[in-house]
C-alpha positions as CSV (number, residue, x, y, z in Angstrom):
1,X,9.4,-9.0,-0.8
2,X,9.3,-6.1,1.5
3,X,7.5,-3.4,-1.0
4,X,6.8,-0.4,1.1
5,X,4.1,2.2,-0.2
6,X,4.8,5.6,-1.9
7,X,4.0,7.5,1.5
8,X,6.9,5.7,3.3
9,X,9.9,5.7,1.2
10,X,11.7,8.3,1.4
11,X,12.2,8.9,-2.2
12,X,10.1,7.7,-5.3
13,X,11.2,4.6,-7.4
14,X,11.6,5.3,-11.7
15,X,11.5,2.4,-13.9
16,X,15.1,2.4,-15.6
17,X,15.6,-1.0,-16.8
18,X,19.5,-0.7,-17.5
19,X,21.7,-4.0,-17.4
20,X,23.8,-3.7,-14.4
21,X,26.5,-6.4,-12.9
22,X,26.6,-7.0,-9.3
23,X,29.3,-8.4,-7.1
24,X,29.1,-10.2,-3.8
25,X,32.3,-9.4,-1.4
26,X,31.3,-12.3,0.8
27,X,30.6,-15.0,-2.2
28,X,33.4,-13.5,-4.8
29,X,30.8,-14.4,-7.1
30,X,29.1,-11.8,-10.3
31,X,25.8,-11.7,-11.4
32,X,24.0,-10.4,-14.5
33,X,20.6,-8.7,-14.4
34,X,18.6,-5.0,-14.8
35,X,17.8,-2.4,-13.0
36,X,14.3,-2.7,-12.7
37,X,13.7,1.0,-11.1
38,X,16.0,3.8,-8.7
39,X,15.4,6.1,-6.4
40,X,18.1,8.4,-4.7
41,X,18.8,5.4,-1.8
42,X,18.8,2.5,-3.6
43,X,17.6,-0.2,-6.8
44,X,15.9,-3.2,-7.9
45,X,17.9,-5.7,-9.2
46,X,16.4,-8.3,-11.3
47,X,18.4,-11.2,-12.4
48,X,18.9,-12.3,-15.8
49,X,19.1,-16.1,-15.2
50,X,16.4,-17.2,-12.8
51,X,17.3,-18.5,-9.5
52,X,20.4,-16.8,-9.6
53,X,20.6,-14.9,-6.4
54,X,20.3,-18.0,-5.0
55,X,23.6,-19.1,-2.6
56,X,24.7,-15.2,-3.6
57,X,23.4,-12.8,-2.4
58,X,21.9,-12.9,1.7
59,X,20.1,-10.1,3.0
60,X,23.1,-7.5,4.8
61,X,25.9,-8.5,2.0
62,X,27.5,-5.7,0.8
63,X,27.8,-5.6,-3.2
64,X,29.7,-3.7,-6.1
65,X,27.3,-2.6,-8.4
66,X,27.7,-1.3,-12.7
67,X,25.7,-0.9,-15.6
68,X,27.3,-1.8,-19.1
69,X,24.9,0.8,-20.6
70,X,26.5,3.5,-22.8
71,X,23.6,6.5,-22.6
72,X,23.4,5.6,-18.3
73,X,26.2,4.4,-16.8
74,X,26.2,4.1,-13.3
75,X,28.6,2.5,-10.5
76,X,29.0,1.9,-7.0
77,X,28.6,-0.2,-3.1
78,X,25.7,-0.9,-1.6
79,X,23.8,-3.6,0.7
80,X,21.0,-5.9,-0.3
81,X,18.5,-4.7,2.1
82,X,16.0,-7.7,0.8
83,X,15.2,-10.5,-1.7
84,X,12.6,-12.1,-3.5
85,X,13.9,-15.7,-4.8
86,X,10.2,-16.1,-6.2
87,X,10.6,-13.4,-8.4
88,X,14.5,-13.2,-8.5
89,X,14.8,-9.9,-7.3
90,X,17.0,-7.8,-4.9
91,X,16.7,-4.1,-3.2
92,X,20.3,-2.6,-3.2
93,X,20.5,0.4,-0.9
94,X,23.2,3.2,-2.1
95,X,26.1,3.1,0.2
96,X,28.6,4.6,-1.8
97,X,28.9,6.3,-5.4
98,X,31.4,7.7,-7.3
99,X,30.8,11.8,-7.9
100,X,29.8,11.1,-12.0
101,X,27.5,8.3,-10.5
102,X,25.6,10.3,-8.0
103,X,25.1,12.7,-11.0
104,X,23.3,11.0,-13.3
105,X,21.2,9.6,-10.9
106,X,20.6,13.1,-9.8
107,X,19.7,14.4,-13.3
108,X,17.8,11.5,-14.1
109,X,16.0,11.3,-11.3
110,X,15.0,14.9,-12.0
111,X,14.2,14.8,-15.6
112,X,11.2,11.8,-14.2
113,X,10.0,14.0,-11.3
């Protein structure tokens, strides 16, 4: 897993843990899982089945992301920028969200700061 330190991200992670379902473009395949933290570029993604990134997700693939959660409701595109099939993780980096997306993140995000 590539876990940088605090000093060289360019913005902090916050632990959400929101269910989220993310979509593979290349694999037309769905997964299940939680957001295990955010930050203004990017999420974890956890998945809720283990070893289910596996044969779906590939470092580069660009993704549709969307939580199911009534109070946090996010959605969007992004690219898995890395993954962890020991722990059945991704990192998602933000490539595109819609304006009541980038919102919330922005208020959350700002609440936890």
């Amino acid at each position: 897993m590539n876990d940088r330190s605090f000093e060289e991200r360019q913005s902090p992670r916050i632990g959400l843990g929101v269910r989220v379902k993310a979509s593979s473009f290349k694999a037309d395949s769905k997964i299940f899982g939680w957001i295990l933290d955010l930050s203004h570029g990017g999420l974890r993604l956890k998945a809720e089945f283990p070893r289910n990134f596996k044969g779906i997700f590939h470092g580069g693939d660009e993704v549709f992301f969307e939580t199911s959660d009534e109070f946090y409701n996010i959605r969007g595109r992004g690219r898995v920028i890395w993954i962890s099939d020991e722990e059945d993780i991704v990192g998602i980096q933000f490539d595109e969200l819609d304006e009541k997306s980038q919102k919330s993140i922005e208020e959350f995000l700002g609440t936890c700061l």
